[in-house]
C-alpha positions in Angstrom: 21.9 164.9 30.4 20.2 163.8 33.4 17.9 160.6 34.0 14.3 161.1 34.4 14.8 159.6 38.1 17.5 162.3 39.2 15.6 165.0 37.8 12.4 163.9 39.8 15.4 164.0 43.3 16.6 167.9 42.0 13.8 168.9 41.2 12.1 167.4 44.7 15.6 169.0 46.6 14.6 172.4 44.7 10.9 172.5 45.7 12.2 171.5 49.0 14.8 174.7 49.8 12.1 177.3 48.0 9.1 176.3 50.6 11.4 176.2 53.7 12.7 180.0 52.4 8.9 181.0 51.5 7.3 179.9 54.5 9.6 180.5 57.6 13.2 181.5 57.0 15.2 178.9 58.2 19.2 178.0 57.9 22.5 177.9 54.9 24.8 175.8 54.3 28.5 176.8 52.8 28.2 177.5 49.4 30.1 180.9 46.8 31.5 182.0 43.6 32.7 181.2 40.3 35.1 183.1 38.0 36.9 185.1 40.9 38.7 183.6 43.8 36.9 186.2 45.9 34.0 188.5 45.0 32.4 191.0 47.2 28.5 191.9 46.4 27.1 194.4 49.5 23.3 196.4 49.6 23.0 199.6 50.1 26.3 202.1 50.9 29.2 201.5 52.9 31.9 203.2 53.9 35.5 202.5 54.7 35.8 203.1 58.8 38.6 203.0 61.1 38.6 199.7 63.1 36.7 200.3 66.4 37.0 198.7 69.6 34.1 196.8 72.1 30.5 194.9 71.1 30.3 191.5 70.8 30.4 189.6 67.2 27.7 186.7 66.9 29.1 184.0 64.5 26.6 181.1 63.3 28.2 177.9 63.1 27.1 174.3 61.8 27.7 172.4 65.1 29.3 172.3 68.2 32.7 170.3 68.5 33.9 167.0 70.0 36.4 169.1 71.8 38.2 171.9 72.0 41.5 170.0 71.4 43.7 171.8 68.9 46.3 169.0 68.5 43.0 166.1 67.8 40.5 167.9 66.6 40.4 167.8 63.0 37.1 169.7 62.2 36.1 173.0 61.3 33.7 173.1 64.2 36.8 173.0 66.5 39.4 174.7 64.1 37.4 177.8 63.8 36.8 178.7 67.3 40.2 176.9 68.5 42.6 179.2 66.3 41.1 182.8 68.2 42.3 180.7 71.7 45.4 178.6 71.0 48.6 179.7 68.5 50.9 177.7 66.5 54.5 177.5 66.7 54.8 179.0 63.3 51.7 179.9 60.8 51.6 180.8 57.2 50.9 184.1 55.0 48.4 184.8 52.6 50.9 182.9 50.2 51.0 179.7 52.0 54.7 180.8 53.1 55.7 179.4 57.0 56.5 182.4 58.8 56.4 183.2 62.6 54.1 183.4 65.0 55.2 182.1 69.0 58.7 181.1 67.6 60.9 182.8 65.3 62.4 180.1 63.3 66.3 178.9 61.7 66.9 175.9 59.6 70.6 175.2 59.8 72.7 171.9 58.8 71.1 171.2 55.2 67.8 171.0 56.8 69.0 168.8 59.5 68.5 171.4 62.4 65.3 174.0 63.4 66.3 176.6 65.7 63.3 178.0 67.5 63.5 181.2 69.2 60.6 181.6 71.2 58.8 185.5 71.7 59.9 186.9 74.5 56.9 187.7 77.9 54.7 185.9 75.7 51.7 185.2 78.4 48.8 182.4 78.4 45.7 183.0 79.9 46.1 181.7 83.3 49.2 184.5 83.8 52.2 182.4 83.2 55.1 183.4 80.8 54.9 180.9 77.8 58.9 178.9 78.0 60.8 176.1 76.3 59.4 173.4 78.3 55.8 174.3 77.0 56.9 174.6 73.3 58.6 171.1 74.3 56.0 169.5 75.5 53.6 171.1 73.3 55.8 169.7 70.3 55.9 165.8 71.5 51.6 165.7 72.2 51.0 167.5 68.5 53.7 164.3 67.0 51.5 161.5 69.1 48.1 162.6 66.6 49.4 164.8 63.8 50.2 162.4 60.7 51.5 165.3 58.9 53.9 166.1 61.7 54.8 162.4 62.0 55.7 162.5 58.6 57.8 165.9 58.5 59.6 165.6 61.8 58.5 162.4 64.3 59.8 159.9 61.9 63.3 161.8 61.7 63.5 162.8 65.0 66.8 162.6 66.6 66.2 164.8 69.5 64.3 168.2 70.9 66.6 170.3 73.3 66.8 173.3 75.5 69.7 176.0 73.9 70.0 179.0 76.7 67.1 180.3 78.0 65.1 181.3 74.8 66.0 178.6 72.4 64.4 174.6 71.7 66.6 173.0 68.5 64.8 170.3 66.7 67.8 167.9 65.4 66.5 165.8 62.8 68.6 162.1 61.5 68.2 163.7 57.9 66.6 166.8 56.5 62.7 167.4 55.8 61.9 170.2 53.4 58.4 170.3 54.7 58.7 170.5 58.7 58.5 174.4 59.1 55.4 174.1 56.8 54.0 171.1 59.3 55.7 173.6 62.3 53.1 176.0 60.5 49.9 173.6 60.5 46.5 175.2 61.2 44.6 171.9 60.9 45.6 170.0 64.0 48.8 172.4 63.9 51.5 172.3 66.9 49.1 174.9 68.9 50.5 175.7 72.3 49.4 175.1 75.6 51.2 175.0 78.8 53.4 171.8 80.1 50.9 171.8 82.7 47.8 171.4 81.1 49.1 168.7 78.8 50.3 166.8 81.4 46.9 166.6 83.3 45.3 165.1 80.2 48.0 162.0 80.1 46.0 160.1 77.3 43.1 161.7 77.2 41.8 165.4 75.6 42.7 168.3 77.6 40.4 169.3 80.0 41.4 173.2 80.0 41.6 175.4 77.0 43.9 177.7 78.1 46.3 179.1 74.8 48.0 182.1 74.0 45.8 183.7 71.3 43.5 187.0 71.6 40.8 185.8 73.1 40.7 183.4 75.8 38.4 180.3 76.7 35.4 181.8 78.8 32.5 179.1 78.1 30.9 176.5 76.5 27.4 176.1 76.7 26.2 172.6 74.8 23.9 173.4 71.4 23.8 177.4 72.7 27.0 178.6 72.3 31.2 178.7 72.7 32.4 182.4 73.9 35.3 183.5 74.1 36.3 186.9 75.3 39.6 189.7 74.4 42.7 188.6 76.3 43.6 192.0 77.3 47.5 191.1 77.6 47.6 189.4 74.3 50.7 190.3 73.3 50.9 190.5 69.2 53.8 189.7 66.5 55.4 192.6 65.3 54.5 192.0 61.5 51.6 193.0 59.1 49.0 191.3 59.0 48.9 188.7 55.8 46.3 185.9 55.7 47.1 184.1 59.4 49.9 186.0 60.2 51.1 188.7 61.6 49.5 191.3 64.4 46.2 190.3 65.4 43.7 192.8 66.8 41.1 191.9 69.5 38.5 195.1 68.3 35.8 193.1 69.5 34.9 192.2 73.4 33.5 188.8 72.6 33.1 186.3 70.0 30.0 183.9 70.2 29.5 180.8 68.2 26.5 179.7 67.7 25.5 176.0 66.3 22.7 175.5 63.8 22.3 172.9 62.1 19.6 174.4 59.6 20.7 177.0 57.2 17.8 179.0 57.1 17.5 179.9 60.5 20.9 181.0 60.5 20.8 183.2 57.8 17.0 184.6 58.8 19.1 185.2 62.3 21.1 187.8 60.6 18.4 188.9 59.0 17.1 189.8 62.4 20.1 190.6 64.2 20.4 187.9 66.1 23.1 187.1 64.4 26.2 189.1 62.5 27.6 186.7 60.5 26.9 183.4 58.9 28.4 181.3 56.3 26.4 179.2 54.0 24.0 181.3 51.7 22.8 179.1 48.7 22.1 180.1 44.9 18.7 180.3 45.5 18.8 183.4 47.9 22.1 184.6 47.0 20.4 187.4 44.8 17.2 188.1 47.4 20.0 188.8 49.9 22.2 191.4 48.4 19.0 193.3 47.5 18.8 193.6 51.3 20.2 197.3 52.4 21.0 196.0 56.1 23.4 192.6 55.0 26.7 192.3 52.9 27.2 189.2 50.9 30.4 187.5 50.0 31.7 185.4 48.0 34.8 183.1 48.4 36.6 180.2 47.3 37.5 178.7 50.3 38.9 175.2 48.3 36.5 172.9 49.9 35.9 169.6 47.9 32.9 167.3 48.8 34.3 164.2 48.5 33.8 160.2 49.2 36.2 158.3 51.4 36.5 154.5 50.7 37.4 152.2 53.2 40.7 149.9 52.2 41.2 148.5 55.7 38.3 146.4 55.7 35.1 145.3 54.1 34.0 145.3 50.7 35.6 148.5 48.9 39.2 147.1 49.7 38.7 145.3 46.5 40.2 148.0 43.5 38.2 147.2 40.7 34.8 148.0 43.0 36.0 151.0 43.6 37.1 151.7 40.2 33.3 150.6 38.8 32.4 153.6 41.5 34.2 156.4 40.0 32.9 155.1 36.5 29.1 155.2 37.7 29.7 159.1 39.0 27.8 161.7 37.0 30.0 164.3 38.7 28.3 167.3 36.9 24.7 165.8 38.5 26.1 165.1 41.5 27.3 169.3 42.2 23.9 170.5 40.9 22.2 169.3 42.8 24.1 169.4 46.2 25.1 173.2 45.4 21.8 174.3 42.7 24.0 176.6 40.8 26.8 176.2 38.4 28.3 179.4 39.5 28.3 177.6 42.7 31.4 175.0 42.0 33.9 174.2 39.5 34.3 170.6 38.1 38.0 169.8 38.4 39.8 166.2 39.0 41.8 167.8 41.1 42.8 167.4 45.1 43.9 171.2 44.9 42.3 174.3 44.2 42.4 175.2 40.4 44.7 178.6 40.0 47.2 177.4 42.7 50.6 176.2 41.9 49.6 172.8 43.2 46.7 172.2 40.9 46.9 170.4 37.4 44.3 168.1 35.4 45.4 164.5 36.1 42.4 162.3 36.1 40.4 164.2 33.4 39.8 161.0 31.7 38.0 159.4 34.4 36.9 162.4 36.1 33.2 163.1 35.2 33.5 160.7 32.3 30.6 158.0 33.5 30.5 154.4 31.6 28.2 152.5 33.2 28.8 149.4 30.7 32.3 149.8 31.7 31.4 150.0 35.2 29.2 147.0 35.1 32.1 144.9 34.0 34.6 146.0 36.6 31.7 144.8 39.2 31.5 141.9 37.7 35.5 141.6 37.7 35.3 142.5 41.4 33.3 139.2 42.5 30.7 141.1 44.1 27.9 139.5 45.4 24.9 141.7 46.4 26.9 142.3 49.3 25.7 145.9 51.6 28.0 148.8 51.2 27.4 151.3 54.2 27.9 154.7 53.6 28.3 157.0 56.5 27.3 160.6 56.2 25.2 163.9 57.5 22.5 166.5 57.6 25.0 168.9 59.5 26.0 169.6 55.9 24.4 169.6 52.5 27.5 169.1 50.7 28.2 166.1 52.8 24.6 164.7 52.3 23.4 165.8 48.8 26.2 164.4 46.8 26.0 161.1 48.6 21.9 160.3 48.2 22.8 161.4 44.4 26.1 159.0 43.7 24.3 156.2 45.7 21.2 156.5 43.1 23.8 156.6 40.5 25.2 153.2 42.4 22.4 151.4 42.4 22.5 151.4 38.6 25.6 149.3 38.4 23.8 147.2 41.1 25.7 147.7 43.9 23.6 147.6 47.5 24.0 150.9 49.1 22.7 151.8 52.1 22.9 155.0 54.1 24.1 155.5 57.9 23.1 159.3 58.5 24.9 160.5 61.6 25.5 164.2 63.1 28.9 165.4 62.2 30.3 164.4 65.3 29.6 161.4 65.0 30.9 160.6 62.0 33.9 162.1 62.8 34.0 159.6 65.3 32.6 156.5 63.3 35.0 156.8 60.5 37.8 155.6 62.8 36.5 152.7 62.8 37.0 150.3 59.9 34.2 148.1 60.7 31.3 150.6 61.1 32.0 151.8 57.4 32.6 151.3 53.5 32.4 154.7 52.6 32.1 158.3 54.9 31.1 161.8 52.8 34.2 164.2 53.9 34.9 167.9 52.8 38.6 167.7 52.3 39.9 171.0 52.8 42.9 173.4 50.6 46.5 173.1 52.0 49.4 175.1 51.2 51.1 171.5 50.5 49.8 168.6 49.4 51.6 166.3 51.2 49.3 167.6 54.1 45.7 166.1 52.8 44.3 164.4 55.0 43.4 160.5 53.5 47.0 160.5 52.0 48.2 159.8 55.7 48.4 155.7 56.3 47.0 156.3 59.4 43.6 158.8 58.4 39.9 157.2 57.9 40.3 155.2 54.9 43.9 153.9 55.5 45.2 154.2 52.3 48.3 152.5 52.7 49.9 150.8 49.4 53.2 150.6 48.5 53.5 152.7 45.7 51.7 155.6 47.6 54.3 155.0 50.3 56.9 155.6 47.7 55.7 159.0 46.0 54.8 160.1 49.9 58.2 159.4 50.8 59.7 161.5 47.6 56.7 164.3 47.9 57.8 164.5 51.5 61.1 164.5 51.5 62.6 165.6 48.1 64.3 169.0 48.3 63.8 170.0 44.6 60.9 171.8 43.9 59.9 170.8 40.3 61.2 166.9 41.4 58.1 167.3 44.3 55.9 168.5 41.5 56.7 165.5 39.4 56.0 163.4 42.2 52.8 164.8 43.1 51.7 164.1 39.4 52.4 160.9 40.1 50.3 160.6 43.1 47.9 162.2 41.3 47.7 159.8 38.4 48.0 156.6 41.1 44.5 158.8 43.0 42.8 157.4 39.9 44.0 153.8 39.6 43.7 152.9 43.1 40.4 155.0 44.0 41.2 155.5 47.6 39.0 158.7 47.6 36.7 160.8 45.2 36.1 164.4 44.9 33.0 164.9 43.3 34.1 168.9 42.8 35.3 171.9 44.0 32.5 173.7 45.8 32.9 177.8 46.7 31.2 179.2 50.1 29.0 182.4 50.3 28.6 184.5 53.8 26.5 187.0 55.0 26.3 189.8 57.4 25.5 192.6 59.1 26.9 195.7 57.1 28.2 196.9 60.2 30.6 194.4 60.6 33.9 195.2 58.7 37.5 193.5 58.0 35.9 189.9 56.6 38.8 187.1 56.6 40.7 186.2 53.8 41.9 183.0 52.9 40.2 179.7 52.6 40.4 179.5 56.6 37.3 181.5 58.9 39.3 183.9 61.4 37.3 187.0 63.3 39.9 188.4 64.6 40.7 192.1 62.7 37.0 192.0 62.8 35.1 195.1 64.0 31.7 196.4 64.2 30.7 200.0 63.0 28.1 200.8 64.9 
């Protein structure tokens, strides 16, 4: 049941969203469905067209990026426009699988050997023939700031070699189940880019964003826009297209992204056409816009999962009991409500997975949404705390990063812990949160991967720096264990260690809605935003 206080914040947060949408349309935020994985509501008729070539598709996005650096670049800001310029060595299918993509691939020697056969006249978008020494050099930069690639392949690493003219062999001092999945990243993936450019940028980000992909770099124009155009000798995989894999089409001329940080803008810009697509329609308008015979709305579970990040490198939360009087003060139902306003809108889950994958289980259900404030009151006390501040670093950019935190810090308060806000844009958290002294907790939205070993705060070296030794251990056995149901026991075990040590809370798993244009056909699928296959029926 909910306080008196937090239903004064809802209600204040609802009155809030219905005068911005009555009195001038502005922006969204990501937000979706319940029962379905994917759902599909459109206005008016469509019909089922052939894919057409030209126009230019309009995408409205939260923010610009730090960079357009595909092997540091962590965000979806960077991902989404990153992935249409720069490929992977491999990629995965709508079922997670690694498959090809610039490389065919071969594991050989019990896992100790990866033969990579690179795609022959493969061109980037300066003209030059992608070879070995790119794929090479493109290998050893993604190692130096990929965790997940450190893990999978860096820390085994015997050697990386030339075989004839079309072959690099990755020899490994023992074999890693999980390296043609890391091979396969999209988030901070091994994207490729030629020996040149990476060479130029020593230390530092690359300064040209020149790839392989179907559309090539063209410009970036601060707080306006990132366009990139067709790359009209792309030359696609020979396969079927199945979530990021396989042949992609450029059927558009151009792509724009477009930041905005306000939600209603953005979705009153498709409204008027000055946009074609934008993700983020909350509950409260999800309705008013499928009665709208111009837009299409969708529905998706993308597995996002709002979540807190507690600093154990320094400071205050390194101390486990504090963080365990946290998790007890959490009113997780609360907490989704009001950052999303709809039940149909997020599923409550203990979970680091999405629920219906072969990952997910309920581990944690016992502490998960289960608030005891008494309880938590005596684990502060446990914890010597002393009044001391705890800084929690979060953003506008988006609602599911800043609702849930002004509604678990109110809850916070009640156990008397001092919390106090440092509201940032998303970039700069991104850049904050490397830095253990700036920090007790950051707001994150950790993201679905087709492995678990790949989320993000269960690398020692991620914002947070959850490093003990018995997560070391199951990391070590989740990572490098060949058995399949021995990896799932071991990931029940990390599981069940997430809610002892309290390195990291999900508050829920949140589901994204998107609207558009009608004209506008082939819509992604997947939990990851692609726009190529994309046409517009004019």
């Amino acid at each position: 049941m909910l306080s008196k206080k937090l239903s004064r914040i809802i209600a204040l947060l609802i009155v809030v969203v219905m005068l911005a949408a009555g009195c001038a349309p502005k922006q969204a935020e990501q937000q979706a469905s319940p029962e379905t994985t994917q759902a599909t509501q459109t206005s008016g008729t469509t019909e089922n067209t052939e894919p057409k070539y030209g126009g230019v598709l309009r995408v409205a996005k939260n923010e610009d990026p730090a960079s357009l650096d595909m092997h540091v670049e962590g965000s979806e800001s960077a991902q989404t426009p990153g992935s249409h310029i720069f490929e992977p060595i491999l990629t995965t299918d709508a079922g997670g699988n690694p498959v090809p993509m610039l490389c065919y691939f071969e594991v050989q020697d019990e896992g100790k050997k990866i033969v990579l056969t690179l795609r022959q006249n493969v061109k980037f978008h300066n003209g030059d023939i992608m070879d070995q020494d790119d794929i090479i050099a493109s290998i050893n930069r993604w190692l130096k700031y990929s965790s997940n690639g450190k893990k999978t392949i860096g820390n085994l690493l015997a050697s990386i070699e030339k075989s004839g003219t079309d072959k690099v062999i990755i020899n490994l001092n023992g074999p890693s189940p999980l390296a043609t999945m890391a091979l396969a990243n999209f988030d901070q993936g091994p994207y490729v880019m030629p020996k040149e450019v990476i060479e130029a940028a020593g230390e530092d980000k690359v300064k040209e964003y020149i790839g392989t992909g179907p559309y090539k770099f063209e410009e970036w124009q601060p707080d306006r826009y990132i366009r990139v155009t067709k790359f009209k000798d792309y030359t696609p995989i020979d396969a079927e297209p199945s979530g990021l894999s396989g042949k992609k089409y450029a059927y558009v001329d151009e792509i724009q992204f477009i930041p905005g940080k306000d939600p209603m803008t953005k979705i009153a810009g498709v409204q008027s056409g000055d946009y074609d697509i934008s993700l983020g329609v909350p509950s409260n308008m999800f309705n008013q816009l499928s009665s709208d015979p111009n837009l299409r709305v969708e529905l998706v579970k993308m597995g996002i999962f709002p979540a807190a990040i507690l600093n154990m490198k320094e400071g205050i939360m390194t101390n486990q009991k504090l963080r365990q009087a946290v998790l007890l003060c959490l009113n997780m139902e609360e907490i989704m409500l009001a950052s999303e306003g709809d039940p149909n809108f997020y599923e409550l889950h203990p979970c680091w997975q999405p629920s219906g994958t072969m990952w997910w289980n309920d581990i944690g259900k016992d502490l998960y949404n289960k608030p005891d404030l008494e309880k938590a009151k005596q684990l502060v006390k446990e914890s010597g705390y002393n009044g001391e501040k705890i800084i929690w670093l979060t953003s506008k950019t988006y609602d599911y990063f800043y609702k849930p935190a002004m509604i678990a810090g109110e809850m916070m308060k009640k156990i008397g812990l001092n919390v106090e806000f440092s509201v940032v844009d998303r970039a700069t958290l991104g850049d904050l949160r490397n830095q253990p002294d700036k920090y007790n907790i950051f707001s994150a939205g950790m993201t679905a991967k087709p492995d678990p070993s790949q989320i993000a705060f269960l690398g020692e070296n991620w914002a947070g720096w959850y490093d003990t030794p018995k997560k070391r251990e199951l990391m070590e056995k989740l990572t490098n264990e060949v058995d399949q149901n021995e990896r799932k026991k071991a990931w029940e075990q990390i599981c069940e260690l997430l809610y002892e040590e309290v390195p990291a809370i999900t508050f829920g798993e949140r589901k994204s809605g998107g609207v558009m244009n009608k004209k506008v056909q082939g819509f992604f699928e997947g939990d990851k935003q692609y726009y190529w296959n994309m046409w517009i029926n004019e």
